[in-house]
C-alpha positions as CSV (number, residue, x, y, z in Angstrom):
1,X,88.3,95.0,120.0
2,X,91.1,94.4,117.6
3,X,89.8,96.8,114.7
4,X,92.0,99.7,113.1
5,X,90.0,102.1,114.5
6,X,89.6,100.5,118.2
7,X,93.7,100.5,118.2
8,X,94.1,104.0,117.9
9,X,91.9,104.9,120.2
10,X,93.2,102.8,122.6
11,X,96.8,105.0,121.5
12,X,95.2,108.1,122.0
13,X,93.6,107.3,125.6
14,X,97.6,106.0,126.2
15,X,99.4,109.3,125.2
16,X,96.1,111.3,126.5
17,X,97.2,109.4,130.3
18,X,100.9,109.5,129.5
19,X,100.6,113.6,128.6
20,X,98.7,114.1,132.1
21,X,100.7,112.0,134.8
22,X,104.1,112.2,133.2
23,X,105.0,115.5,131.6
24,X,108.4,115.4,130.0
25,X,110.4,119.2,130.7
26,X,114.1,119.2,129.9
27,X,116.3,122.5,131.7
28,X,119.1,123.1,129.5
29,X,122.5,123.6,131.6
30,X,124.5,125.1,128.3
31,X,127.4,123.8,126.0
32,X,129.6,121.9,127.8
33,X,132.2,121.1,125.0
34,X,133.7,122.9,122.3
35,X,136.0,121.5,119.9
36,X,137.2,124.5,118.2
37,X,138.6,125.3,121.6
38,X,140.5,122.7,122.5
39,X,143.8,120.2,120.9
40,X,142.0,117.3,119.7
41,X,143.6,113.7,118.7
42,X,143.9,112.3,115.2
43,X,144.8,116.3,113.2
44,X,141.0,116.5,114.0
45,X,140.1,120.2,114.9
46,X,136.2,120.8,114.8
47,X,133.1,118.8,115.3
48,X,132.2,116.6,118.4
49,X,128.6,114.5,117.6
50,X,126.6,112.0,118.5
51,X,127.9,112.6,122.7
52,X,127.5,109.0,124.7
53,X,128.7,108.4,128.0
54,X,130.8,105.9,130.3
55,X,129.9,106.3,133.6
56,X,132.7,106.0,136.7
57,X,132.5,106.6,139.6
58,X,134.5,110.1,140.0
59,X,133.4,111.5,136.7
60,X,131.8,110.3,133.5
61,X,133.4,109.5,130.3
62,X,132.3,111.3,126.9
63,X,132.8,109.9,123.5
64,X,131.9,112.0,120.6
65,X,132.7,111.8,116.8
66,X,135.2,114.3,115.3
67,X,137.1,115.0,112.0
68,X,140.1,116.0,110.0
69,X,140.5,116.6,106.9
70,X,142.4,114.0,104.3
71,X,144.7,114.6,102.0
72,X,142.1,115.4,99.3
73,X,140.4,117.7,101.3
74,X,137.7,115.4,102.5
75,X,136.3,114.6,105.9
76,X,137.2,111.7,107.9
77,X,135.4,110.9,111.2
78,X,137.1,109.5,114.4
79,X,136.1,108.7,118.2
80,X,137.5,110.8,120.8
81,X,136.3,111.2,124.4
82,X,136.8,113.7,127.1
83,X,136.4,112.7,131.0
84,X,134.6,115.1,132.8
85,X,133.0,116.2,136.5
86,X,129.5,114.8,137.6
87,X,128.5,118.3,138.2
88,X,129.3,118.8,134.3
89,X,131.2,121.9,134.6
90,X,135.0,121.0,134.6
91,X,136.3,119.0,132.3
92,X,139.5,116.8,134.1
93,X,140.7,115.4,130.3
94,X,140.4,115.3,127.3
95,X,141.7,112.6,125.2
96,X,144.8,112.9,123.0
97,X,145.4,109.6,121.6
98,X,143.1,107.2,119.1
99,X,140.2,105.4,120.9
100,X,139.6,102.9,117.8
101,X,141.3,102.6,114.7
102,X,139.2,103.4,111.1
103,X,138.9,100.6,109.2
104,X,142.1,98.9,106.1
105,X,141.1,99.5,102.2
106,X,137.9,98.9,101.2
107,X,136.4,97.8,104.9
108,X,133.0,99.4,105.5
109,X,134.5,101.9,108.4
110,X,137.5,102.9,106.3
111,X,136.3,106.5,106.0
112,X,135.2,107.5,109.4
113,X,133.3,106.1,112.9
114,X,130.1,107.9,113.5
115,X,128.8,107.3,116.0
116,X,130.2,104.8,118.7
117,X,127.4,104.1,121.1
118,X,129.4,102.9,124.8
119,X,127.4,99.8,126.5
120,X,129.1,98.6,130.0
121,X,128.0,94.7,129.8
122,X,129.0,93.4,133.0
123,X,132.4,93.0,132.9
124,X,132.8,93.7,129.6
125,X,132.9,97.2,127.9
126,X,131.3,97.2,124.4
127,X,131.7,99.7,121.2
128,X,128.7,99.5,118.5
129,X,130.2,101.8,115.8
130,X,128.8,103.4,113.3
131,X,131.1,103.0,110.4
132,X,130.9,104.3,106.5
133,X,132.5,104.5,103.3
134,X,132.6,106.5,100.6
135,X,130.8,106.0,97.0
136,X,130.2,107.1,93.7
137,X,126.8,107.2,93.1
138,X,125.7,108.8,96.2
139,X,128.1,110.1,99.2
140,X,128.6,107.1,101.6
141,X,126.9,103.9,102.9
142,X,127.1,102.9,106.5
143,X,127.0,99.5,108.7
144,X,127.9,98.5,112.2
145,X,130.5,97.3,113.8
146,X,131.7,96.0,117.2
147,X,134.3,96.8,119.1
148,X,136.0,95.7,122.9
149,X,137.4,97.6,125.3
150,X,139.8,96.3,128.2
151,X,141.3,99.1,129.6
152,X,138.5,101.0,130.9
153,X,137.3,102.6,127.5
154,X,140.4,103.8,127.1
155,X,141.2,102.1,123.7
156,X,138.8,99.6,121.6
157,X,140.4,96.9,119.6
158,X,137.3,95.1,116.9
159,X,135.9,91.8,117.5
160,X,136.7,91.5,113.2
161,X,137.0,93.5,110.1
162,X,133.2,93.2,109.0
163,X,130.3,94.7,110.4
164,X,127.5,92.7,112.7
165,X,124.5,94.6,111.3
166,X,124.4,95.7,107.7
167,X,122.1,96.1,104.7
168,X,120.0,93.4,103.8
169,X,116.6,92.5,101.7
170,X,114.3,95.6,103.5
171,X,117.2,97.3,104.2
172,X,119.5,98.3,101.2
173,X,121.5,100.6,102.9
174,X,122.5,102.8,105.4
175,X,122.2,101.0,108.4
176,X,123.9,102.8,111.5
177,X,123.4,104.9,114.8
178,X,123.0,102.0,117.1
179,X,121.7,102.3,120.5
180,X,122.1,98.9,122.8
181,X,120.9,98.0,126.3
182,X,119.8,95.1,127.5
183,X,116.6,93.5,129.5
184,X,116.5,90.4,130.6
185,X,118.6,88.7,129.1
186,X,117.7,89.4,125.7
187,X,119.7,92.7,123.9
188,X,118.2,95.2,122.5
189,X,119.7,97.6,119.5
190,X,117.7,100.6,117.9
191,X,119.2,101.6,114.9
192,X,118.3,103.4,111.5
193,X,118.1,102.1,108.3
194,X,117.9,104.0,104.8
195,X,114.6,103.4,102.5
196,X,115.2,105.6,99.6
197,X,117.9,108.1,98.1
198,X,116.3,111.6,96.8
199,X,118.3,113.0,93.5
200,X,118.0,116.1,92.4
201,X,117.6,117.1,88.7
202,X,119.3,119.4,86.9
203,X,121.7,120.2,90.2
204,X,125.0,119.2,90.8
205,X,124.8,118.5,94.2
206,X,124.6,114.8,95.7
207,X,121.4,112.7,96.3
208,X,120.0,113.0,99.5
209,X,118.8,110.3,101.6
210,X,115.7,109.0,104.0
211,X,116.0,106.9,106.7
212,X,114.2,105.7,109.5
213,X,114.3,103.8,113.1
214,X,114.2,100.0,113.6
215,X,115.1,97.5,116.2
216,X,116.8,93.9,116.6
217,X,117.5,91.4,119.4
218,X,120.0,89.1,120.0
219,X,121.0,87.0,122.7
220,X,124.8,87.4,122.7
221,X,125.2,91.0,121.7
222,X,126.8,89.4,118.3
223,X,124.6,87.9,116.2
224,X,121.2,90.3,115.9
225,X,117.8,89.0,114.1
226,X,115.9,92.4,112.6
227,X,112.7,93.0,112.6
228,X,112.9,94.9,109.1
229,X,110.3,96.9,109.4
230,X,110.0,101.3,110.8
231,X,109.3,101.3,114.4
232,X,108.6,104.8,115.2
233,X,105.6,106.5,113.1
234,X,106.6,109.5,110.7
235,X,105.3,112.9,112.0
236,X,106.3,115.3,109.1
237,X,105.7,113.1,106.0
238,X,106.5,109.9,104.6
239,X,110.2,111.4,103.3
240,X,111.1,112.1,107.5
241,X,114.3,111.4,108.2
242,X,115.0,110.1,111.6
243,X,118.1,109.6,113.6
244,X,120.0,108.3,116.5
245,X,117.8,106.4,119.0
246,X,118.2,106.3,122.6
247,X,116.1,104.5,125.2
248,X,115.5,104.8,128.8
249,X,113.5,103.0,131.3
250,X,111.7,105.3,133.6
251,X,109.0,105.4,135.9
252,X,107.4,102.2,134.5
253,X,107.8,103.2,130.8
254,X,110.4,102.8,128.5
255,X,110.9,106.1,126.6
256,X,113.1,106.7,123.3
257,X,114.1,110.2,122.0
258,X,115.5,110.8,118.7
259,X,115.8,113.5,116.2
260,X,114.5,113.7,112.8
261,X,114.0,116.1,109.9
262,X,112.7,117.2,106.9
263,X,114.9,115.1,103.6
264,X,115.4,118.3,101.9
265,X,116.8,121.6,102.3
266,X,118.1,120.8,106.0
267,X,121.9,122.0,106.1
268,X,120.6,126.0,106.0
269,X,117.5,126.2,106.6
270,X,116.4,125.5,110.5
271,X,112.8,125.3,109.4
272,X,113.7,121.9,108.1
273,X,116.5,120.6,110.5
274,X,116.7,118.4,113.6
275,X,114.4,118.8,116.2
276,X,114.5,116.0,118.9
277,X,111.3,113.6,119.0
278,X,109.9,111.4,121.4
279,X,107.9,107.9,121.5
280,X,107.1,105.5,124.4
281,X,106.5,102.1,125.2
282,X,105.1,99.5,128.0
283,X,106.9,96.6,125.9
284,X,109.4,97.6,123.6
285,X,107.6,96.4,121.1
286,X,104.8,98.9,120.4
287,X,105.9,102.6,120.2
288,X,103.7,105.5,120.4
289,X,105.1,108.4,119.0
290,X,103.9,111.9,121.2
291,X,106.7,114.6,120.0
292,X,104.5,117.0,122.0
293,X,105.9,115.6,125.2
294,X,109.6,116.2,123.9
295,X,110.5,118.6,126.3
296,X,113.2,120.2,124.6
297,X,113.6,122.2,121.6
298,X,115.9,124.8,119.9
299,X,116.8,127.8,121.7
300,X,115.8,131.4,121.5
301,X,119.5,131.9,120.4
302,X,122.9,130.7,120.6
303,X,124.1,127.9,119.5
304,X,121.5,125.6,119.4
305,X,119.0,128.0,118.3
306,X,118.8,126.4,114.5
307,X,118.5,122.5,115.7
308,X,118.9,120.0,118.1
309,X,119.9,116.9,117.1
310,X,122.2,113.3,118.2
311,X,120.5,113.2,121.8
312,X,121.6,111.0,124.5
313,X,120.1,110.1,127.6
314,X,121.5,108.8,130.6
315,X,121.4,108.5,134.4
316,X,124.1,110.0,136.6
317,X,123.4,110.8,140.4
318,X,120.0,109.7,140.6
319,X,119.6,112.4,138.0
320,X,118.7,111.9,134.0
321,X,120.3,114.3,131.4
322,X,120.5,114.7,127.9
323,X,123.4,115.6,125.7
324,X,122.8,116.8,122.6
325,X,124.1,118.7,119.6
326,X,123.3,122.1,118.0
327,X,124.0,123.8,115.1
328,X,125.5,122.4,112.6
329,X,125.1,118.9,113.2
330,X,127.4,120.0,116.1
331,X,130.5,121.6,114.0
332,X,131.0,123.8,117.6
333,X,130.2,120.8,120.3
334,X,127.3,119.5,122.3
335,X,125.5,120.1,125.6
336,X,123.7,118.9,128.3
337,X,120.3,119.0,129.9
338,X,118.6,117.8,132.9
339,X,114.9,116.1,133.1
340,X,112.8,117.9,135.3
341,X,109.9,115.4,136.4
């Protein structure tokens, strides 16, 4: 049976099985973090996305990305981190000096770090950043970089000035948000990738873009070989944008959740913003995408009741929990939730 037709029946049956013995229910335990509220590092005052953790073993270690303003008035994003309880309810620190600096002139993380995705590799403790720069024609481009830590996460010093996973034939630009773990002893990376740029006539207002989720190996956490091609099926159209990858193994299955959105009209309308989606996979090869097993979605109110977006999932205490941003592409912090199975 290796027909078009035979293989998605054989994917229905899977998320028809999946849907029945593992349903996926995510109880929200509130904001956790508010950056408005507290002295950040780096003149930054507002904003804390993309959450991803370090876990010790008296309390776990949140990064985020934050920003100031520059002297023109425009945003710059840097990595910050607060330490906080296992219980998630008391926050013992929160981080006043830089974590990792921006990049010199013309280096592709000059403007800002968004995200930094944490990956304790034995002894080693690794920073995939996120990095961008500003342009003319549109707003930015990104690529990613690498970065080592050895005090603990405290500070990250970069491997080199370049980036280890940029633009390239099937991928023009925008290639950022990676997520790294590793099986075997092959790593893995999840990362988006931009496919088009949407103008818009007659408006003076910048081009917005799409982009979409891919995956690479390597065997040294250095050197990655893409597969160059979308991994995770679009759900909304073919102009879905989606965002910031994370992976767990659990129960037998490897599971991703990710947000996504419409290309247009996102910023005000929460119609169109980031909702959080969800795929799974017996290889981590072939995804099936089943967003009605998510678990989680925007509130009633509050301050994720217009999106949820940037998840990350992680275990702590035998437990697995999400962080997340709300509203506005988390302007007023993030959260946490904890998987109910």
């Amino acid at each position: 049976m290796k027909s078009v037709d035979s293989v998605l029946v054989w994917q229905n049956l899977k998320v028809i099985f999946l849907s029945k013995n593992f349903f996926m229910k995510w109880k929200k335990l509130g904001k956790i973090f508010d950056p408005t509220k507290h002295k950040l590092a780096n003149n930054c005052y507002e904003y804390a996305q993309s959450p991803q953790t370090l876990i010790f073993d008296e309390f776990v270690r949140i990064y985020f990305s934050t920003r100031e303003k520059d002297k023109t008035g425009k945003y710059v994003s840097h990595i910050s981190f607060i330490d906080i309880d296992k219980d998630f309810k008391k926050i013992i620190t929160i981080h006043l000096n830089t974590v990792i600096e921006l990049g010199s002139l013309g280096c592709f993380d000059e403007h800002g770090i968004f995200p930094m995705n944490i990956f304790r590799d034995g002894n080693r403790i690794l920073g995939y950043t996120g990095g961008w720069t500003r342009r003319i024609s549109v707003e930015y481009d990104t690529s990613i970089g690498l970065a080592e830590s050895f005090n603990d996460g405290l500070t990250f010093k970069k491997i080199g000035n370049g980036p280890i996973v940029t633009s390239s034939l099937y991928e023009p630009f925008l290639v950022t948000d990676p997520f790294v773990q590793k099986y075997g002893n092959v790593y893995h990376m999840w990362y988006i990738y931009g496919i088009k740029w949407i103008p818009h006539k007659g408006k003076d207002v910048p081009p917005d873009r799409v982009y979409k989720i891919g995956h690479a190996t390597s065997v040294d956490g250095i050197s990655w070989q893409k597969e160059s091609k979308q991994l995770i099926s679009d759900a909304l159209n073919s102009d879905e944008c989606q965002a910031l990858p994370t992976v767990i193994d659990h129960n037998n299955t490897y599971h991703m959740f990710f947000c996504y959105r419409e290309a247009t009209d996102f910023r005000k309308n929460k119609n169109r913003s980031y909702r959080v989606g969800y795929a799974f996979s017996e290889d981590l090869e072939n995804w099936i995408r089943d967003d009605r097993n998510t678990g989680i979605d925007v509130s009633a109110d509050g301050w994720d009741s217009d999106m949820v977006c940037y998840p990350h999932v992680f275990r702590c205490e035998k437990k697995v929990y999400m962080l997340y941003n709300g509203n506005e592409f988390g302007r007023y912090g993030f959260g946490i939730a904890v998987l109910e199975d």
